[in-house]
C-alpha positions, 0 to 999 in steps of 0.5 A: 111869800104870804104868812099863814095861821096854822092850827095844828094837833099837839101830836102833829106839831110834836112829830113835826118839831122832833123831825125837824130838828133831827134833820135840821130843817126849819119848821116852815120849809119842812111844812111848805115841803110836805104840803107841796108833796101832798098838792102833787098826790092830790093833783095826780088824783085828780088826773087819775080819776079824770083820765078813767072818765075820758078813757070810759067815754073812748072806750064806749065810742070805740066800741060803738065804731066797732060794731057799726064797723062790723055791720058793713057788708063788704062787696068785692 
């Protein structure tokens, strides 16, 4: 585990004192905790906007395939 120096606005810290003493939570699992969930948000939108990206490239392929497809004459 590595120590951190953090800088946090008054409200911030404020809320954040009030919440964890309400749930009883240390201040530094409560902070670990959140910036593990946001870590996990940004991932996930990170996978999203990557996956929109890919799914245009396929897309556009497809329909490239698609359309030669289409252009076969078929003899039987």
């Amino acid at each position: 585990m590595k120590t951190l120096s953090l800088k946090l606005d008054d409200t911030i810290l404020n809320e954040t004192e009030k919440i964890t003493n309400r749930i009883i939570k240390p201040r530094n699992r409560y902070i670990s905790e959140a910036i593990e969930h946001y870590n996990k948000i940004q991932r996930n939108q990170i996978l999203e906007k990557r996956l929109k990206i890919e799914s245009k490239m396929v897309k556009e392929d497809s329909m490239n395939f698609l359309n030669d497809f289409e252009k076969i004459d078929y003899v039987d």
